[in-house]
N, CA, C and O atoms as a GROMACS GRO file, in nm:
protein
  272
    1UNK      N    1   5.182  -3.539   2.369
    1UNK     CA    2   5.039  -3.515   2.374
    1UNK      C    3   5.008  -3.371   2.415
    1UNK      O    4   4.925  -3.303   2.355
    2UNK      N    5   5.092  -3.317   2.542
    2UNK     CA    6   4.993  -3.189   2.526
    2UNK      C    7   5.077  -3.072   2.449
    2UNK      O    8   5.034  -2.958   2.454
    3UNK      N    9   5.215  -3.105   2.370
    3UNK     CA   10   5.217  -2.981   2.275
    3UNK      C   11   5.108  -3.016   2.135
    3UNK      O   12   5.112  -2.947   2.033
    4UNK      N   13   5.018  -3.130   2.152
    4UNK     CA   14   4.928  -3.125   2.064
    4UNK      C   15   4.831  -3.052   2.091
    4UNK      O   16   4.778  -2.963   2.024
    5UNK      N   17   4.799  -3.104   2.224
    5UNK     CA   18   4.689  -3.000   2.283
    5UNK      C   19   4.710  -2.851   2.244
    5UNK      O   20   4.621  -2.783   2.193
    6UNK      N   21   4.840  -2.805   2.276
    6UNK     CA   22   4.899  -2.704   2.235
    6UNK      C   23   4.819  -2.609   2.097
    6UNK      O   24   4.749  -2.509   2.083
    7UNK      N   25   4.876  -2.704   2.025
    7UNK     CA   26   4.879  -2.656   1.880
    7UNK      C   27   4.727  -2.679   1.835
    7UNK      O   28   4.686  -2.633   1.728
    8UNK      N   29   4.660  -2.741   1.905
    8UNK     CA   30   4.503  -2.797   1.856
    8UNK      C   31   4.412  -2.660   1.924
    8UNK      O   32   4.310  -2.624   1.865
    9UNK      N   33   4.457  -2.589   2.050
    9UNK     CA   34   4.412  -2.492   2.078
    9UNK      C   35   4.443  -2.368   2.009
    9UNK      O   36   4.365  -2.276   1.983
   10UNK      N   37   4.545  -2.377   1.987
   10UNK     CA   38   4.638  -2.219   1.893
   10UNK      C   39   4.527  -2.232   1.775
   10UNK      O   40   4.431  -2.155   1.769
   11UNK      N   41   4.552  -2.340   1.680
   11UNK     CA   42   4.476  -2.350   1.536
   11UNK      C   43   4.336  -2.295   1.607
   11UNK      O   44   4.308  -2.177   1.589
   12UNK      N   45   4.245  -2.380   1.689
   12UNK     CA   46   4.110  -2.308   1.711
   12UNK      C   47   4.103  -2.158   1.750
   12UNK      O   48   4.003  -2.099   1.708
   13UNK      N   49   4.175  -2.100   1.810
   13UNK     CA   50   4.201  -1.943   1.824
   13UNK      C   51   4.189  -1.869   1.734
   13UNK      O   52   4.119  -1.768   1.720
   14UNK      N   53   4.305  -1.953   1.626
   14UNK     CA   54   4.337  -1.856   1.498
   14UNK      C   55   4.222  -1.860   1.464
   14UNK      O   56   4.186  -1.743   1.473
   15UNK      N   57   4.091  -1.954   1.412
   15UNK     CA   58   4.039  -1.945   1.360
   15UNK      C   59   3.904  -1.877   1.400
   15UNK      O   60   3.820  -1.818   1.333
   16UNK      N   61   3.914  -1.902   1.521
   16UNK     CA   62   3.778  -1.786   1.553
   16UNK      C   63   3.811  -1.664   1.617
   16UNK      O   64   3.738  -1.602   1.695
   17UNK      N   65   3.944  -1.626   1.573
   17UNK     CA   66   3.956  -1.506   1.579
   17UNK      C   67   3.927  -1.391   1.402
   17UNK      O   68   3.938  -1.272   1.373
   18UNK      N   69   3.897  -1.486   1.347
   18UNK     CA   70   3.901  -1.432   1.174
   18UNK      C   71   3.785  -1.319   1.138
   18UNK      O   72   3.667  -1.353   1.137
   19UNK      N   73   3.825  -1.181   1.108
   19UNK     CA   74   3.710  -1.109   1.141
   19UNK      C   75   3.542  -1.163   1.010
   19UNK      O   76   3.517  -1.231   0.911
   20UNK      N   77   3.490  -1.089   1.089
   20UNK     CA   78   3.351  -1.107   0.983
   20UNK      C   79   3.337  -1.035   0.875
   20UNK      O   80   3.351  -0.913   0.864
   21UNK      N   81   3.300  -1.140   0.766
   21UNK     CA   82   3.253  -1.042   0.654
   21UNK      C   83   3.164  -0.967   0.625
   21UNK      O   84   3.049  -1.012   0.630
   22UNK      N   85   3.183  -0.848   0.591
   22UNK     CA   86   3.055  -0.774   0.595
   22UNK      C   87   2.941  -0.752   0.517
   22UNK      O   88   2.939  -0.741   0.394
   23UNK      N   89   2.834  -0.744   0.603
   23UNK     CA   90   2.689  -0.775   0.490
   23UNK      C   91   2.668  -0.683   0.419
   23UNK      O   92   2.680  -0.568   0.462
   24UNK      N   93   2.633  -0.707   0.304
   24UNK     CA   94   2.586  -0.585   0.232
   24UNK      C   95   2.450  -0.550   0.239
   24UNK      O   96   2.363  -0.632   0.210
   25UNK      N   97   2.431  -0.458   0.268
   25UNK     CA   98   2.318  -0.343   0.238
   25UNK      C   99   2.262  -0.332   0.128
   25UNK      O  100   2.342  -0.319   0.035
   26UNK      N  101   2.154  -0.332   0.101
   26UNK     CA  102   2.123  -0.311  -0.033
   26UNK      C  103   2.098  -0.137  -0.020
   26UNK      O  104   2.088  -0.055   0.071
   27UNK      N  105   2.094  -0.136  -0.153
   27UNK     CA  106   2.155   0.014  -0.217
   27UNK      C  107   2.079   0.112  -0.180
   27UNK      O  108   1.981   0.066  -0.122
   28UNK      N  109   2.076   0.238  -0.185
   28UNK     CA  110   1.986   0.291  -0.060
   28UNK      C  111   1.848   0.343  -0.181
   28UNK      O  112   1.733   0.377  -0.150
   29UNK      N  113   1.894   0.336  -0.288
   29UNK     CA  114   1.760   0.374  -0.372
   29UNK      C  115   1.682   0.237  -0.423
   29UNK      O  116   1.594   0.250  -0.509
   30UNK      N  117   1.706   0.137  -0.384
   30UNK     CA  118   1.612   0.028  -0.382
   30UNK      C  119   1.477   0.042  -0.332
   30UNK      O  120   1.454   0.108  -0.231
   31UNK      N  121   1.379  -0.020  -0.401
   31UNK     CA  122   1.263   0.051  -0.379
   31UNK      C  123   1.217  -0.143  -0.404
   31UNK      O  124   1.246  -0.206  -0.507
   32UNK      N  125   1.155  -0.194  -0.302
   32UNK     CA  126   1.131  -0.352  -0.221
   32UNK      C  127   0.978  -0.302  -0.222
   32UNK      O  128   0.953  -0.193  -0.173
   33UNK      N  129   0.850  -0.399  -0.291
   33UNK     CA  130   0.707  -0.403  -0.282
   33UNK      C  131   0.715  -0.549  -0.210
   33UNK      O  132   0.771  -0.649  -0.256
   34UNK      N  133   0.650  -0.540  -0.098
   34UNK     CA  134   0.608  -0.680  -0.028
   34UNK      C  135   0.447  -0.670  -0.041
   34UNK      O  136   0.376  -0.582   0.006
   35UNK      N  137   0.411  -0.774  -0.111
   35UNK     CA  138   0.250  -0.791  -0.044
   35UNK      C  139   0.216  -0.861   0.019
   35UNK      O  140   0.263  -0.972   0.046
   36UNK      N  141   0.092  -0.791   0.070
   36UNK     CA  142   0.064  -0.862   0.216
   36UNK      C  143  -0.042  -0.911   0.240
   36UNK      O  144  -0.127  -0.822   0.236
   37UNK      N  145  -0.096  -1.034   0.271
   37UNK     CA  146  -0.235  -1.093   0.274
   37UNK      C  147  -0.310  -1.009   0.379
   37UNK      O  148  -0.421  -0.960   0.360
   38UNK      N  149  -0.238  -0.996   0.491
   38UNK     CA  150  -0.296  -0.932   0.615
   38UNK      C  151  -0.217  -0.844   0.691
   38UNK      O  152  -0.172  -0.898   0.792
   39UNK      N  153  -0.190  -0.749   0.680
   39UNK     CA  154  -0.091  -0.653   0.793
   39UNK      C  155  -0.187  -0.611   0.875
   39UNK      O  156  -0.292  -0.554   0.845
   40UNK      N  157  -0.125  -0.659   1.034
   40UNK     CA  158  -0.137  -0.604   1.178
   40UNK      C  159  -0.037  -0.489   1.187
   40UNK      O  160   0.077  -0.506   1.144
   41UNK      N  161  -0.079  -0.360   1.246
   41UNK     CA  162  -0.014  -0.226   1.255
   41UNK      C  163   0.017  -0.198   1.337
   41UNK      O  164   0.119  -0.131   1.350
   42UNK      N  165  -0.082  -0.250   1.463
   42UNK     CA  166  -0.025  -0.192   1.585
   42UNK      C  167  -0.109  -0.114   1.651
   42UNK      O  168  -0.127  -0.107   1.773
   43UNK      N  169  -0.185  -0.031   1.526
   43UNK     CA  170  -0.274   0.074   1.564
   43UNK      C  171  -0.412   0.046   1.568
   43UNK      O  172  -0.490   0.056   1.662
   44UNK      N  173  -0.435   0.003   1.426
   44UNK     CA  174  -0.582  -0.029   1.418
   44UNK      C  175  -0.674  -0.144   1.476
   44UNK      O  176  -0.646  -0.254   1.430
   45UNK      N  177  -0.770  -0.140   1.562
   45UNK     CA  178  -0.839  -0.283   1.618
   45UNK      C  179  -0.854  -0.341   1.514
   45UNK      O  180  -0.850  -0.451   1.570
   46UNK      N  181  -0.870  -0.372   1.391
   46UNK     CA  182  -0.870  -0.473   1.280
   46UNK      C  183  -0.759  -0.490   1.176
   46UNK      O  184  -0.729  -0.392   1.109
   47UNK      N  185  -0.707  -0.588   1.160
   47UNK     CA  186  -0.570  -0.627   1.054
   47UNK      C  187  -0.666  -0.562   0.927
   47UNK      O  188  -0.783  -0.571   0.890
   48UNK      N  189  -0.531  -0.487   0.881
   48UNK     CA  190  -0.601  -0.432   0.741
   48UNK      C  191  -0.571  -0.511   0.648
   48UNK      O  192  -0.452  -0.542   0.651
   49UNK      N  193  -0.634  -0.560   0.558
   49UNK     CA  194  -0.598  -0.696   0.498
   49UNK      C  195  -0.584  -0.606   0.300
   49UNK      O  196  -0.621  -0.496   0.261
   50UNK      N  197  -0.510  -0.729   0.221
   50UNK     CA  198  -0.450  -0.710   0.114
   50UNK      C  199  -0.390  -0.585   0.122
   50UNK      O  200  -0.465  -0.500   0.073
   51UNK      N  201  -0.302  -0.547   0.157
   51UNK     CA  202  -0.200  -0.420   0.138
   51UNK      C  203  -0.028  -0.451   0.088
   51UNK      O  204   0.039  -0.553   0.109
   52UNK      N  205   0.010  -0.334   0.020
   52UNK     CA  206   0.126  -0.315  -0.041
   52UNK      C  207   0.209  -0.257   0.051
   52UNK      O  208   0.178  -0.152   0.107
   53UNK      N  209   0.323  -0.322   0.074
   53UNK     CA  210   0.446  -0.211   0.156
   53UNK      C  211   0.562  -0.195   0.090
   53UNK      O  212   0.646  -0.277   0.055
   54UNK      N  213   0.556  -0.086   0.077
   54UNK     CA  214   0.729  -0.025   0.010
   54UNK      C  215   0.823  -0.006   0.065
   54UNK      O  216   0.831   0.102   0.124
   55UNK      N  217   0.911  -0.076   0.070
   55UNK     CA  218   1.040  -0.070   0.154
   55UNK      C  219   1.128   0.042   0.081
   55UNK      O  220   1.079   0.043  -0.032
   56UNK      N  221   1.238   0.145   0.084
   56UNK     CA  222   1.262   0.239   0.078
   56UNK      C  223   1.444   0.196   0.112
   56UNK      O  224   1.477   0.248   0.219
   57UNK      N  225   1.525   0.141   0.068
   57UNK     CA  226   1.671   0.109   0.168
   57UNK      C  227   1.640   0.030   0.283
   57UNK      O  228   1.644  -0.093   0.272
   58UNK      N  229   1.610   0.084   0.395
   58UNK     CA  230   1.618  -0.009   0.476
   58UNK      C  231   1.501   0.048   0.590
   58UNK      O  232   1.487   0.043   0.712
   59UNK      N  233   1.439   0.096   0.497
   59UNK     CA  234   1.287   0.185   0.607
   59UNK      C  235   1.136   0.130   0.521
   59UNK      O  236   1.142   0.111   0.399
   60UNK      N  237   1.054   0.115   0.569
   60UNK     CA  238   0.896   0.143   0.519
   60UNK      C  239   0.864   0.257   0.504
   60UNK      O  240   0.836   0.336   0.594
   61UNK      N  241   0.866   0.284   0.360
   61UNK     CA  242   0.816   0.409   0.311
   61UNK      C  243   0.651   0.449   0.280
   61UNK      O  244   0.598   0.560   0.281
   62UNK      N  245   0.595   0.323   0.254
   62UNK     CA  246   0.435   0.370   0.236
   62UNK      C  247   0.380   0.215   0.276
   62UNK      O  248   0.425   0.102   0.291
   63UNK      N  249   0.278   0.274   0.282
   63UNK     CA  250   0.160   0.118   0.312
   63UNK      C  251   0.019   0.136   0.242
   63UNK      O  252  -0.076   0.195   0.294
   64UNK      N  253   0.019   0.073   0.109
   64UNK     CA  254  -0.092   0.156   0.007
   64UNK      C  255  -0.182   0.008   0.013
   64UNK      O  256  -0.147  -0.088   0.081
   65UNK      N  257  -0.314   0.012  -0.077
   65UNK     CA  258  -0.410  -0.101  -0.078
   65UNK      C  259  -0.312  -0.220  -0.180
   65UNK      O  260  -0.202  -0.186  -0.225
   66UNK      N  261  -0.351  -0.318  -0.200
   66UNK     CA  262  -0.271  -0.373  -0.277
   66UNK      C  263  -0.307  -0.342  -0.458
   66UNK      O  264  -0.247  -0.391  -0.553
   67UNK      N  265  -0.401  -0.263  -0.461
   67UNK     CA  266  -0.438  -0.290  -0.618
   67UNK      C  267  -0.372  -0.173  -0.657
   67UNK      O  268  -0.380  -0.146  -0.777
   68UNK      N  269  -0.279  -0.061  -0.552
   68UNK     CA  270  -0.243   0.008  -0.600
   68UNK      C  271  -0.151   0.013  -0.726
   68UNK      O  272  -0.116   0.121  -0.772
   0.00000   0.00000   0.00000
């Protein structure tokens, strides 16, 4: 019994020792339009409502009206 224990601990080791696969990134000239019913900014006392955001790789590049 406990060289099972043994071997029942070794196997769980091995296995969460297995490194992680890595995420991919999307490509850095990807250009992502989210629209938005209502964006809160942070800044303005009123949610500016129907707006476009352009994601840019992995940044917000603009924040235009949505009919843009």
């Amino acid at each position: 019994m406990p060289r099972f224990v043994g071997l029942l601990f070794a196997i769980t080791l091995l296995a969460a020792c297995q490194p992680e696969r890595p995420t991919e990134a999307p490509p850095t000239g990807t250009i992502v339009a989210v629209r938005c019913g209502t964006l809160i900014d942070g800044l303005a006392d009123e949610p500016l409502g129907a707006r476009l955001v352009l994601i840019t790789g992995e940044r917000i590049t603009a924040v235009l009206p949505a009919d843009a």
